[in-house]
N, C-alpha and C positions, 0 to 999 in steps of 0.2 A: 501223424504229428498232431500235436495240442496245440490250440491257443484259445490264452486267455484273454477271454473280454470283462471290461468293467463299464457300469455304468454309473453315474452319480444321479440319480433320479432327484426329486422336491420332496416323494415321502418314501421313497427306499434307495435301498441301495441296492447294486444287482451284480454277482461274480459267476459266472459259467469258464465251461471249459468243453468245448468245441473239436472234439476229434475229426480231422480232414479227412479222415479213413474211410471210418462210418455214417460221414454227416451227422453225427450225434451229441448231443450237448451229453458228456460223459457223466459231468458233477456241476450241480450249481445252486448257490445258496443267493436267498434274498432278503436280508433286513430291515427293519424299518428305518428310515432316515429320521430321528427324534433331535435334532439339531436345534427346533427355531428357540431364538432366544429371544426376549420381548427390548422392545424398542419405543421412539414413538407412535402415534396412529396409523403415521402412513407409510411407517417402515416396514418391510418384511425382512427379515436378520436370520443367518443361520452360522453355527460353530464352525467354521472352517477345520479346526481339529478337533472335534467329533467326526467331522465328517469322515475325515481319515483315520481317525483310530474304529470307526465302524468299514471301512474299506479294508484296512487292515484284516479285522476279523473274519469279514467275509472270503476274502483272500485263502489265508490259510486254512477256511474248511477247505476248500475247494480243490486246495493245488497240498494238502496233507499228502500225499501221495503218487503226486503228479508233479513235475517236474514241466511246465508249458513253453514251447520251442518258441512264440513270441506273445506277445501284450497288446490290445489294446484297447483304450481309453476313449470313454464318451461324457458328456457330460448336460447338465439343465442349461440352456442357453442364456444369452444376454446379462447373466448376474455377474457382478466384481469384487472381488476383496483385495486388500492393497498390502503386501511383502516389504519387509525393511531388504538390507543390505546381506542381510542372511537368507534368504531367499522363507523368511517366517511372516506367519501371517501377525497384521498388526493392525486388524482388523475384522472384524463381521462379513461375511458372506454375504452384500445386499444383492438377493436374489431375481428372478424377474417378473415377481408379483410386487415388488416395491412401489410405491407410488409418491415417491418424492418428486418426481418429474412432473406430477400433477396441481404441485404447489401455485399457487400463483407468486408471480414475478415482476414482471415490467409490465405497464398499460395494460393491468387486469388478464394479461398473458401468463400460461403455465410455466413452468421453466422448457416442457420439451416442445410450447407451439413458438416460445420463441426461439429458440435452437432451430426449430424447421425454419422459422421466418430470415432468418439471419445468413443462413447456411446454405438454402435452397433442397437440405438432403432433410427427409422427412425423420425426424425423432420422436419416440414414444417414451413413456414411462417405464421403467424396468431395463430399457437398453442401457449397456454398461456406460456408453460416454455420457448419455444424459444425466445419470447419478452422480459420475463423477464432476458433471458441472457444477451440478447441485452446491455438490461437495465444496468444489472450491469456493464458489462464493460466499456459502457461510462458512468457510474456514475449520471444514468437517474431513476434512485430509490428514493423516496423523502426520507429525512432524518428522519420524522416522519413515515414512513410506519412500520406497524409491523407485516402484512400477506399480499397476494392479495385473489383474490376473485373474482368467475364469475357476472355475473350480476344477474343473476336469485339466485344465492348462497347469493349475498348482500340482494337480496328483503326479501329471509327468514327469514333472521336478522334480518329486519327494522319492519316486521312482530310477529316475537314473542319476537325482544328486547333481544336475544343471540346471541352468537356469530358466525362467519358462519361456518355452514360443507360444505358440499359436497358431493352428493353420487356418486359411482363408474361410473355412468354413464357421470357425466359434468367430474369428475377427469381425466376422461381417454383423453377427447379431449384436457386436457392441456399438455399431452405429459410424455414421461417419467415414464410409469405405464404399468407394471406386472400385464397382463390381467388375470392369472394364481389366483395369491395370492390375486386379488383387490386390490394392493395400490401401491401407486409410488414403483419404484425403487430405490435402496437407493443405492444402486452402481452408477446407470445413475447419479442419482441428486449430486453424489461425486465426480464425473469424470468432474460435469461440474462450480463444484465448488455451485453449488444451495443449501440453508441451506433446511432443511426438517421441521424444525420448525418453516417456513416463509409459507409456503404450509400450509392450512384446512384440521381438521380430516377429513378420510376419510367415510361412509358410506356405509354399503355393503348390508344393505338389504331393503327390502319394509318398508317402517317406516316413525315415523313423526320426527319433527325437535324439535315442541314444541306446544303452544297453542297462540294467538293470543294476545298480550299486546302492541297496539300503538293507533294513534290517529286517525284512520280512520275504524275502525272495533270494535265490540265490545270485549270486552276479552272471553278468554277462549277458542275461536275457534280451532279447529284442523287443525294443519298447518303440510303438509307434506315435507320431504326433498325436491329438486327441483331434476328435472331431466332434462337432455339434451336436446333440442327441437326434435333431431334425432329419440331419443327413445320414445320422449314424441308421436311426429307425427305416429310411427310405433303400440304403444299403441292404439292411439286414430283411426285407421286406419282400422287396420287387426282384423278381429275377428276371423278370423283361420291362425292361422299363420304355422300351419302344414300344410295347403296346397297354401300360397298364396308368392307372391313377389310384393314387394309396389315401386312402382316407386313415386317421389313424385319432382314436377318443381315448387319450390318458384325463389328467389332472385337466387341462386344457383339447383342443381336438384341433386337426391341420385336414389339407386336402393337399397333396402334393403331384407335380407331373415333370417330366425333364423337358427343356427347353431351352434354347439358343439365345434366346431376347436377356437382355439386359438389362429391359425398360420394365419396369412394374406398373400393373393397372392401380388404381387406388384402393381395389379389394385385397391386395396383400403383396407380400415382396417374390424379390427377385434374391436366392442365393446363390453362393458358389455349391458345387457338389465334391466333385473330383477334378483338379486340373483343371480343364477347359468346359467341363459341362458344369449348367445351372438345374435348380427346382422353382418353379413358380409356388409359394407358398400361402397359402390361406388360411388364418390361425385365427381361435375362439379361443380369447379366456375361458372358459368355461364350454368343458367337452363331459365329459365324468364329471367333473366338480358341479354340472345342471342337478345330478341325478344324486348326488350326496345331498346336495341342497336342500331337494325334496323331499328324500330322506329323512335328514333333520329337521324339516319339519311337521313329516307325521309322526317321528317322535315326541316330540312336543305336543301333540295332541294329544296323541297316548298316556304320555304323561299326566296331563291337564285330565284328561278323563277315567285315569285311576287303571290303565291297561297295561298291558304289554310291550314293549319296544323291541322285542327279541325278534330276531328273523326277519328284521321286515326288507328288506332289500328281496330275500325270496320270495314274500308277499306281492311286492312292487312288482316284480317279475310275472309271476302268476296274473294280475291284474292286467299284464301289457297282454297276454296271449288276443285278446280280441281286438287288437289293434286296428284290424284291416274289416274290421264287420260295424265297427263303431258309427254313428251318424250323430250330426249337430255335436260335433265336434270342438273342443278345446282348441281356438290357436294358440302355442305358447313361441313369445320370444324369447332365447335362453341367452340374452346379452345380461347377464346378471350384474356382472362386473366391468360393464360396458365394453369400450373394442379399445383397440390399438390406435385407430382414426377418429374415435370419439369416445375418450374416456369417461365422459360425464352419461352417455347413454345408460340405461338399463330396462330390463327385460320388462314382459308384460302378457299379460291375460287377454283376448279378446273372443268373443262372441257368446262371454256367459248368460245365459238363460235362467230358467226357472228351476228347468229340469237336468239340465246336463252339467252344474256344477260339479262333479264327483271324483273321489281317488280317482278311481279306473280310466277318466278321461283327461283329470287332470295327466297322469304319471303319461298317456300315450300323447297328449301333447308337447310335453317334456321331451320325450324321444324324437319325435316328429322337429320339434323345434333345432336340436341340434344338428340335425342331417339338414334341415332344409338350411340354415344359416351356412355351412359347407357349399352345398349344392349351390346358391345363391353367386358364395364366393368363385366356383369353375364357373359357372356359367357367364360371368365376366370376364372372367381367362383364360376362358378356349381358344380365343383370337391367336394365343399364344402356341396352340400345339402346332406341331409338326408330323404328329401322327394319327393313325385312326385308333381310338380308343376301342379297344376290346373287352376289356376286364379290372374292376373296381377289387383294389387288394385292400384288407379290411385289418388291420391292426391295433395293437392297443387292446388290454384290458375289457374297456369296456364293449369293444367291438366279438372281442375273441369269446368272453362268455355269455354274449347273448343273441340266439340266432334271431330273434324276433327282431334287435337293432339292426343288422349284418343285414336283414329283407326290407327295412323302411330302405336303409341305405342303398339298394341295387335297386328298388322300385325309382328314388327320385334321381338317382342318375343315370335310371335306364341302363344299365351295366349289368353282365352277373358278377357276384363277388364268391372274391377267395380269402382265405385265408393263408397268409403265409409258413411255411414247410416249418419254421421256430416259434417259438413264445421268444418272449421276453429280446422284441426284436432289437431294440436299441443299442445290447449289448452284442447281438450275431454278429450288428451292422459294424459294432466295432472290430469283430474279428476278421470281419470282409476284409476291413482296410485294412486292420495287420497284417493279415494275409497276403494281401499284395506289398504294402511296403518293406517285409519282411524278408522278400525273395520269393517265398515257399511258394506263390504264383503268381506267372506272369504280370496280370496287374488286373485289376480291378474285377473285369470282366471275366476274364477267367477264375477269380477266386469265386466271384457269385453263381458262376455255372456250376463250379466244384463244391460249392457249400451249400449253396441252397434249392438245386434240384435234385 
């Protein structure tokens, strides 16, 4: 059997196809995501349909030939766009780099520290209700909107031609939700004036959405609810998650673990997974996007100095190999973009000298600083496991091509690391779940025996 996965990444897009046969991603195309469309300063904004018409595309390289026995759907968390009565988008995709929620508001208060103040449930920037408060107050709701909706939650729609849900897992990143019971709070979303009937059912368990009725696939298909890229990545990742912790550096970087607790440390939250199990999550604006940063700006020097910019990321590369022989040392903070708990933070430089300013210590700092802000984050939320950690799984781009990060990263958490049996985890993790909500197996745990070992 086939199935297909989709992911809606921040700068691609990702469509495989997963034969259960051979464990083998048969065909799979990755696009660029070129969506964002400019806003004001502290908007980030993307084409809701570009998006899909670059899913589309990718789609039909993939499944040209292939006929996939079910679907499923992941997508970038936290962001909202809002659907008229036709289930069409009638608005921008504010994504979850958006920083409207950082505006000031009441008593020199952001919009998202008064939402936490109010509410008692902590809100950030980028979280879909926070935007949407945004929204309402200055009257940035389109007149025709009659729900919002994640991105990965519209594709489901567009897919089987219903209306969109949501399972617990994208629900929770839009804020405002009683990990306990699976669904919004209905107290939170009263206190902040949020209608609950603008909000998509919710979803609480392994299941589909519907069957496949549009114009790029044939009908019938089994299409499953979408999941969080978070969970989707962690699915597609761990195949013991009783003994493993997944570190994972795209655009941004997480540290993730399964756990029963409900209660989040203040290092990061607490989500739904599948059903009844949680992931304690630790998340860095800035995981991969430390190392682009740097990047641009020895281009820029280059630039400025009449050189080269060609290749340098395999230069950067090259430079890290003495990582672990270096002394007097660069500490770097890679809060660039500050955090989720203090968005005014940002990163920094410490114990420059005379002599050790340099690429080669700057860029192993850089590295260094990412893992160690991670590590930082478990070592707060170990309280939380339940098992003995055996082995650090090492996902994500930035992890998967470069062994030198993949060794900072098992040095500071003491861990050996792996690498997960797929690339391009986010989308396997959605086959995982189709795969079970599908029938094709048992449930969950059986699909990830069957798929990813």
């Amino acid at each position: 059997m086939n199935i297909l996965g989709i992911d809606i990444g921040t700068t691609t897009v990702t469509c495989l196809v997963l034969n259960t046969d051979k464990k083998e991603i048969v065909k799979s195309c990755t696009l660029k995501n070129d969506s964002f469309i400019k806003g004001e300063s502290f908007e980030k904004l993307q084409d809701p349909k570009a998006i899909i018409n670059t899913v589309k595309t990718a789609v039909k390289e993939v499944c040209c030939d292939i006929v996939p026995d079910a679907i499923g759907v992941t997508g970038q968390m936290h962001g909202i766009l809002y659907l008229d009565e036709n289930n069409s988008p009638c608005s921008p995709l504010m994504i979850w780099q958006d920083e409207r929620g950082n505006e000031v508001y009441k008593n020199k208060k952001t919009y998202a520290e008064y939402l936490t103040e109010i509410t008692g449930i902590k809100a950030a920037t980028g979280f879909g209700l926070t935007t949407h408060f945004y929204n309402i107050i200055n009257n940035r709701v389109p007149e025709n909107a009659v729900m919002l909706s994640t991105v990965h939650d519209y594709l489901v729609s567009i897919l089987t031609g219903k209306k969109p849900v949501t399972h617990s897992s994208g629900a929770a990143s839009l804020g405002f939700f009683d990990l306990e019971k699976l669904c919004f709070s209905e107290s939170a979303l009263n206190t902040a004036g949020i209608s609950k009937d603008f909000l998509p059912e919710v979803i609480k368990s392994t299941s589909l959405a519907g069957e496949t009725n549009c114009d790029f696939l044939p009908d019938g298909i089994p299409v499953s609810v979408a999941i969080g890229d978070n969970q989707a990545s962690f699915l597609g990742s761990v195949a013991e998650p009783e003994k493993s912790v997944l570190v994972n550096v795209g655009t941004g970087s997480q540290v993730s673990f399964v756990t029963h607790s409900t209660i989040a440390p203040s290092c990061g939250e607490i989500r739904p997974l599948t059903d009844s199990e949680y992931i304690f999550v630790g998340s860095s604006l800035c995981g991969g996007r430390a190392y682009a940063i740097l990047k641009n700006f020895f281009a820029l020097c280059a630039e400025m100095l009449g050189g080269s910019a060609d290749n340098l990321y395999k230069k950067m590369d090259k430079l890290s190999e003495n990582v672990f022989s270096l002394t007097d040392e660069l500490t770097v903070s890679c809060e660039f973009c500050g955090s989720r708990e203090n968005p005014s933070k940002r990163g920094s430089i410490e114990n420059i000298g005379t002599e050790n300013f340099t690429p080669e210590k700057l860029i192993c700092g850089v590295l260094k600083g990412v893992s160690k802000e991670l590590k930082t984050m478990y070592s707060e939320a170990e309280k939380l496991l339940t098992f003995t950690t055996e082995k650090l799984v090492c996902s994500g781009n930035g992890l998967r091509k470069s062994e030198i990060w993949r060794e900072i990263f098992s040095r500071d958490f003491s861990l050996p690391c792996e690498l997960p049996l797929h690339s391009e985890e986010a989308a396997i993790g959605a086959c995982v779940f189709a795969g079970a909500a599908s029938g094709i197996f048992k449930n969950i745990k059986a699909s990830q025996d069957a798929l990813l070992r």
